[in-house]
N, CA, C and O of each residue as an XYZ file, in Angstrom:
304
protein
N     -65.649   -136.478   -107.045
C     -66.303   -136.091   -105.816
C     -65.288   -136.225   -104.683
O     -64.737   -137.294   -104.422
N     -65.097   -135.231   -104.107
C     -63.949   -135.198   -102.844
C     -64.735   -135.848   -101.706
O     -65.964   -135.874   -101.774
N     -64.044   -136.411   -100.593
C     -64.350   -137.149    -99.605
C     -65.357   -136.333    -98.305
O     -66.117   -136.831    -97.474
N     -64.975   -134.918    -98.564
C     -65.954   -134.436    -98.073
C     -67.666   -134.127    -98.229
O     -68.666   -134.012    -97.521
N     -67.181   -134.076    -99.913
C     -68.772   -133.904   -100.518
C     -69.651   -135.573   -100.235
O     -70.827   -135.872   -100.025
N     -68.448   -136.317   -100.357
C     -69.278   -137.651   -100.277
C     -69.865   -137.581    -98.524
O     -71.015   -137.834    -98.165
N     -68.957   -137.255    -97.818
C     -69.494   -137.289    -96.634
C     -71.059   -136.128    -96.188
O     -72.135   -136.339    -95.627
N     -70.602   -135.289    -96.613
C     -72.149   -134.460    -96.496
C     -73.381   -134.793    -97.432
O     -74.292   -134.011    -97.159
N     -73.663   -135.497    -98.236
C     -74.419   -136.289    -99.179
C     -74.450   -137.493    -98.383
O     -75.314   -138.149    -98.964
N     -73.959   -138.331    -97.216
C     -74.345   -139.305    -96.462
C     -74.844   -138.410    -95.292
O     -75.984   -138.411    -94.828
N     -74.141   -137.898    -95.027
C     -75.549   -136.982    -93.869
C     -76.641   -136.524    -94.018
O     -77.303   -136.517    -92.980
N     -77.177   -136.085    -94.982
C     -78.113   -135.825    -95.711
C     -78.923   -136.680    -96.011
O     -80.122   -136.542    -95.766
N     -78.364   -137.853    -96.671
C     -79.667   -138.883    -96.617
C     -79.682   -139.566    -95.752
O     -80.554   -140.415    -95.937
N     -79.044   -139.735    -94.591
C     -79.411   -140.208    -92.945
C     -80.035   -139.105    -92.256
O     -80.495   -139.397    -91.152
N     -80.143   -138.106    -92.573
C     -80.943   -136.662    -92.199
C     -82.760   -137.139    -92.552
O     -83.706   -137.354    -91.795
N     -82.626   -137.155    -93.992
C     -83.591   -137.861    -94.580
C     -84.544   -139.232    -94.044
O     -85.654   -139.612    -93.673
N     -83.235   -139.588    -94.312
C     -83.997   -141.298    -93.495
C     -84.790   -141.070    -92.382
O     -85.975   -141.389    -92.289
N     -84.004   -140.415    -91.390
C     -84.077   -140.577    -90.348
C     -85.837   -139.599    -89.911
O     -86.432   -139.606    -88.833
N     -86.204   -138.910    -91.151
C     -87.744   -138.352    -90.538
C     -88.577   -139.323    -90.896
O     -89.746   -139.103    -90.581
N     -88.330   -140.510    -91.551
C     -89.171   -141.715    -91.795
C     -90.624   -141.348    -92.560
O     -90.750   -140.518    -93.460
N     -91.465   -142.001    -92.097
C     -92.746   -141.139    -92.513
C     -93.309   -140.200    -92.361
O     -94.522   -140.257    -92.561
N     -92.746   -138.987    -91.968
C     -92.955   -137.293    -91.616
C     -92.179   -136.595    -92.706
O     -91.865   -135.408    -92.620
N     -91.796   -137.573    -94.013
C     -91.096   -136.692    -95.060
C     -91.958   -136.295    -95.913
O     -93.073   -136.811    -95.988
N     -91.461   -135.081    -96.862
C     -92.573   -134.654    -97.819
C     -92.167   -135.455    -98.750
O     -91.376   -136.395    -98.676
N     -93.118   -134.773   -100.196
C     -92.457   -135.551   -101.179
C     -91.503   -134.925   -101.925
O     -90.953   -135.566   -102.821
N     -91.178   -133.681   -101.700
C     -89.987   -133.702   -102.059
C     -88.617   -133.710   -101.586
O     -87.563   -133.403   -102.143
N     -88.927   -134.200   -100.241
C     -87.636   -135.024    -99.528
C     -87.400   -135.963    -99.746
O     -86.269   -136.444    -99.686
N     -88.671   -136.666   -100.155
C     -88.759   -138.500   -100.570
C     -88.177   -138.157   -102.194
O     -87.475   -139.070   -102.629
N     -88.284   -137.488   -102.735
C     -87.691   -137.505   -104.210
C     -86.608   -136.911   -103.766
O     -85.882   -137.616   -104.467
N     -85.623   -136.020   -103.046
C     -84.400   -135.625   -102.759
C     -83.595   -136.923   -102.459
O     -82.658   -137.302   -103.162
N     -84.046   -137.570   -101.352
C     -83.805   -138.804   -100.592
C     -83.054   -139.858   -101.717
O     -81.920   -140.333   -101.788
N     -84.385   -139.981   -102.624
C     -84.046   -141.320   -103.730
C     -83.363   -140.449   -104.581
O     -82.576   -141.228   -105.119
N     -83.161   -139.441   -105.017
C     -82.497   -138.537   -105.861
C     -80.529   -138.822   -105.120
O     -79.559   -138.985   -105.860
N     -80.480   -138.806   -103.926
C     -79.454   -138.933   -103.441
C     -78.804   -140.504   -103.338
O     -77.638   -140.724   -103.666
N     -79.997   -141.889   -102.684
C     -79.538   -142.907   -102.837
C     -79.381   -143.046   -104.232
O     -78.182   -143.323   -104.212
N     -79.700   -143.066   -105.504
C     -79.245   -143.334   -106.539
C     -78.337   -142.385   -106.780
O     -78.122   -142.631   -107.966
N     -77.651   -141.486   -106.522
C     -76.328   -141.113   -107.272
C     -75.028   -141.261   -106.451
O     -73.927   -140.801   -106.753
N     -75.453   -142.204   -105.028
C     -74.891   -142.605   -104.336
C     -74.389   -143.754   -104.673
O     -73.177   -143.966   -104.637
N     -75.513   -144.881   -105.148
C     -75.734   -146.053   -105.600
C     -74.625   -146.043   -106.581
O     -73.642   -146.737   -106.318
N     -74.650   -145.142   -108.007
C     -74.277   -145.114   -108.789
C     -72.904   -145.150   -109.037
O     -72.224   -145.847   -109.790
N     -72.515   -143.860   -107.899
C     -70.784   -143.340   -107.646
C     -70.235   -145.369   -107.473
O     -69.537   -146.089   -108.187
N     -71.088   -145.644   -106.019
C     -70.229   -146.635   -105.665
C     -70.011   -147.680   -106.840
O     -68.919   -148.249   -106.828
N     -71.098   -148.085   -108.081
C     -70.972   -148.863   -109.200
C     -69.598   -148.728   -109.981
O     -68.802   -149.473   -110.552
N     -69.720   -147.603   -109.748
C     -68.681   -146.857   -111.047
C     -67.435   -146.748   -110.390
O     -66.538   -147.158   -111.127
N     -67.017   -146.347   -109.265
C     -66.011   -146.942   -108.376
C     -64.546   -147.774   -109.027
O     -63.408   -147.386   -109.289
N     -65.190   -148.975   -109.111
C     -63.944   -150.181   -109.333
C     -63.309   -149.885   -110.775
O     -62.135   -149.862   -111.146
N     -64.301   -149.705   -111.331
C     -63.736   -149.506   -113.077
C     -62.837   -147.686   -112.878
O     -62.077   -147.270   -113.752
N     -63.049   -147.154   -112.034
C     -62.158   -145.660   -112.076
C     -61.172   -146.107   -111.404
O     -60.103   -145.548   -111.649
N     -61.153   -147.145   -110.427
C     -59.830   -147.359   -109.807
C     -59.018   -147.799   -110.901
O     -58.069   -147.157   -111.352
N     -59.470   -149.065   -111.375
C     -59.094   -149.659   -112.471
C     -57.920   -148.615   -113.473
O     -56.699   -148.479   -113.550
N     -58.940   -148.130   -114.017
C     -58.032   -147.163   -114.833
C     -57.013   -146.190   -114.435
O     -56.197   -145.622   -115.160
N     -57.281   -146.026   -112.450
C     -56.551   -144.710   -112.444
C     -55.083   -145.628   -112.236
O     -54.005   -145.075   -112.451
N     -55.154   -147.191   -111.767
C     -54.351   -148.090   -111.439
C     -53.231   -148.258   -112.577
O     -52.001   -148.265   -112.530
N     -54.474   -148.437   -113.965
C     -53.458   -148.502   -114.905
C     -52.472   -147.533   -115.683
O     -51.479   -147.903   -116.310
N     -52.987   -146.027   -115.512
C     -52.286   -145.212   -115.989
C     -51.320   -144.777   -114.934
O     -50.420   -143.954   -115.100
N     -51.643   -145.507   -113.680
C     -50.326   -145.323   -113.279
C     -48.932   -145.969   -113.591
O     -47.850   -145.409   -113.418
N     -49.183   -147.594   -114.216
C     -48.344   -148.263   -114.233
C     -47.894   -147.836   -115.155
O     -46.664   -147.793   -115.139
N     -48.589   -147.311   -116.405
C     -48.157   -146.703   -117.496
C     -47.173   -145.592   -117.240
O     -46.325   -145.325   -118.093
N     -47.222   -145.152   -116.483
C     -46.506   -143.884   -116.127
C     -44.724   -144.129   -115.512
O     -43.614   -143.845   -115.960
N     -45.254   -144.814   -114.254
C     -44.170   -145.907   -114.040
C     -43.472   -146.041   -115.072
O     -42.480   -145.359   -115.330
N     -44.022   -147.117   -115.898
C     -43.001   -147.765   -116.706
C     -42.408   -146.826   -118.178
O     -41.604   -147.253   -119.007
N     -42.968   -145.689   -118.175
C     -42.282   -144.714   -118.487
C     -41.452   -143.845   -117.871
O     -40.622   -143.209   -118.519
N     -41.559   -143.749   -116.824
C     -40.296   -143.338   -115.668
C     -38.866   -144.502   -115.693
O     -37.698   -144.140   -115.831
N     -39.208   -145.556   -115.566
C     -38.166   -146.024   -115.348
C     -37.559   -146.379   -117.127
O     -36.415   -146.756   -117.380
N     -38.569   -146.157   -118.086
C     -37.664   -146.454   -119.015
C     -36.536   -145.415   -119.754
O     -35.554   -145.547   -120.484
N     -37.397   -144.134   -119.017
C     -36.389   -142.890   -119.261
C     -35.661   -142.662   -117.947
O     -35.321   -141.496   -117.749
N     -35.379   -143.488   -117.081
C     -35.089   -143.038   -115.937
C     -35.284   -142.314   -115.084
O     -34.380   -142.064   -114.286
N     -36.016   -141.976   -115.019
C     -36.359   -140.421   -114.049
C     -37.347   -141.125   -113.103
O     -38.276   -141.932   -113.152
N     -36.416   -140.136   -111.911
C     -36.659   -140.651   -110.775
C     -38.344   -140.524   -110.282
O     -39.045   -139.568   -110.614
N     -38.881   -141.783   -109.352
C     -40.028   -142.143   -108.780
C     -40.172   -141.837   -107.287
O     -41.219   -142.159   -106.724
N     -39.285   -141.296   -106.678
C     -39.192   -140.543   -105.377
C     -40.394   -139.593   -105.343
O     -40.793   -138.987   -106.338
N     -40.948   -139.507   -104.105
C     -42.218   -138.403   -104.258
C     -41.551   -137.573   -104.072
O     -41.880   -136.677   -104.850
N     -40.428   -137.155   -103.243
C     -39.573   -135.647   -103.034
C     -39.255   -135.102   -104.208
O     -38.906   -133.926   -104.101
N     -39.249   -135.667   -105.626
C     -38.597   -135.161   -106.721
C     -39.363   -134.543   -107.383
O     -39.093   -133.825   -108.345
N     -41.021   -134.908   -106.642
C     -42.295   -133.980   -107.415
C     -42.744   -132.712   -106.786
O     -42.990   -132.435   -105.612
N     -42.800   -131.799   -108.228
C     -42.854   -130.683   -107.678
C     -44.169   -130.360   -107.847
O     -44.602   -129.291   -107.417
């Protein structure tokens, strides 16, 4: 999910929120349809950093064991 989609999916359910008890019900099921896959992203979060952390080091330490350079200018 790009930082934009996350951002228009928080407007949306502060859009939501914000008619309080003047929502239908299928804003109130959009609403909770949105806090839970909101909920969810953020759960799932640490464990994707996690991994994206480690295949970097992996990568790394295959760069430097073949040498090749870690400069960002050298990526094309």
């Amino acid at each position: 999910m790009t930082f934009d989609q996350l951002m228009t999916r928080d407007q949306r359910i502060d859009e939501l929120d914000r008619l309080g008890r003047s929502r239908t019900r299928a804003q109130d099921h959009e609403l909770g349809a949105l806090v839970s896959a909101r909920d969810q992203y953020w759960r799932r979060l640490p464990r994707a950093l996690e991994a994206a952390r480690a295949k970097a080091a992996q990568l790394e330490n295959y760069a430097r064991q073949h040498r090749l350079s870690l400069d960002e200018g050298t990526i094309a």
